[in-house]
N, C-alpha and C positions, 0 to 999 in steps of 0.2 A: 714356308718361312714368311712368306708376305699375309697371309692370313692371321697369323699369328704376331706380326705386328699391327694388323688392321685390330684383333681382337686386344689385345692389350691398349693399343690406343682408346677404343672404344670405352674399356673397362677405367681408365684414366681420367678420361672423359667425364662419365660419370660419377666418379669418385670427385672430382674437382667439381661438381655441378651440385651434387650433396652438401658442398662445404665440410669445414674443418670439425674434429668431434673433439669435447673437450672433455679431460677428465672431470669437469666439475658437474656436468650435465648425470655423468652414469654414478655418481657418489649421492646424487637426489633422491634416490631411488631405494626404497627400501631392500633391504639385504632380500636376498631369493626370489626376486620378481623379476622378470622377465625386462629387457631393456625396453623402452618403448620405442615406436616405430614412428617415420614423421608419415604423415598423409604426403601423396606425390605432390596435390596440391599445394601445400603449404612451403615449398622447396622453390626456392629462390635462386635463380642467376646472379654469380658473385657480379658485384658494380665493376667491379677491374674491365679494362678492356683488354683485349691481347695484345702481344706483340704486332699484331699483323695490320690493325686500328690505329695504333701510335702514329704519330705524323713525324714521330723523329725517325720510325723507323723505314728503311728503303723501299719506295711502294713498287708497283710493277712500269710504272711509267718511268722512273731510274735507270732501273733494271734494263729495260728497250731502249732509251735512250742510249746508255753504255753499249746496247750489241750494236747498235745503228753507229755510234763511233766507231769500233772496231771493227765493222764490218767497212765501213766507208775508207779507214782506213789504211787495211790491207786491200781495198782497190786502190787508192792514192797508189802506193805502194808498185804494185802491177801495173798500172799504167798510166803511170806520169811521163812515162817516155814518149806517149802519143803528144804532149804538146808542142813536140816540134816540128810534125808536119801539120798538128793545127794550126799553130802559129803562122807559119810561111803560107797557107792554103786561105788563112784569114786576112793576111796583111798584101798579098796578094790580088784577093778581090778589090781589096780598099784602094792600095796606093800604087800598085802596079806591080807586073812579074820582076823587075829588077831588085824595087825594095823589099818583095815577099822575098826574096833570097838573100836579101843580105839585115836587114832591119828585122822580118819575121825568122830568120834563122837566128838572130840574139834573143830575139821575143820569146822563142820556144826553147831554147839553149837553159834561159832562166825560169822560165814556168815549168818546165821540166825539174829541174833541180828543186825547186822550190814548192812543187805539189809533191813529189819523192820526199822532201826530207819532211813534209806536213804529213804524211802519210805514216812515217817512222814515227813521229811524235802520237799521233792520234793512236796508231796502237798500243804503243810504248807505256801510254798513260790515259788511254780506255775507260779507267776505273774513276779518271780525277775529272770534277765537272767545270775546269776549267777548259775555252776561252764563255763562261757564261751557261751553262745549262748546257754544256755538251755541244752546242754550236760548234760548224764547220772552220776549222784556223785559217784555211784559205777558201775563196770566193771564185769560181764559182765552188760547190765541195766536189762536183767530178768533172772530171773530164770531158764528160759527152754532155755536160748543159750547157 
């Protein structure tokens, strides 16, 4: 089966690289002669570009950029719950064991929720290049930077 669509693409190929035949070309021709033949040389690449050339259309940098949001985002997702003993382990070093438990326990309480529900978003809407080219919604974009 795959062969047989490699051969028909190929034949496709071809047929589109011959360009289009007009009935006005085979009417030039006297009755009972033979149609004539173009030289390979003289056979010209249509000026079109393809779809794949187009700059409207989605290139593969897009394409990567979209799996790297959704991939990013179903880790948001997974473990945004680790910011609340990053939190308290961070605010901790900083300002002391008392206010890591009680300041880094709010710290992490909301960066939790808040990388969780950026994670929901990020996948949710993967395919849309908003906040800017696919940019991270929260800072840092995981967890473990």
């Amino acid at each position: 089966m795959f062969r047989l669509l490699v051969h028909a693409t190929l034949l496709a190929a071809a047929l589109f690289a011959l360009g289009p035949r007009t009935a006005a070309a085979d009417d030039e021709r006297p009755r009972g002669e033979p149609a004539r033949s173009t030289p390979l040389r003289e056979v010209q690449a249509p000026e079109e570009t393809s779809a794949w050339d187009r700059p409207d259309v989605g290139t593969e940098s897009t394409v990567a950029k979209m799996v790297a949001k959704l991939g990013r985002g179903l880790v948001n997702i997974l473990t945004g719950w680790l910011e609340l003993p990053k939190q308290i382990i961070r605010t901790s070093k900083t300002d002391g064991v008392l206010t890591g438990m009680t300041v880094g326990l709010g710290k992490g309480v909301g960066m939790a929720v808040g990388r969780t529900a950026a994670g929901v978003l990020e996948t949710a809407f993967f395919f849309a290049p908003f906040p800017g080219e696919y940019k991270p919604l929260i800072e840092p974009a995981l967890v473990f930077d």
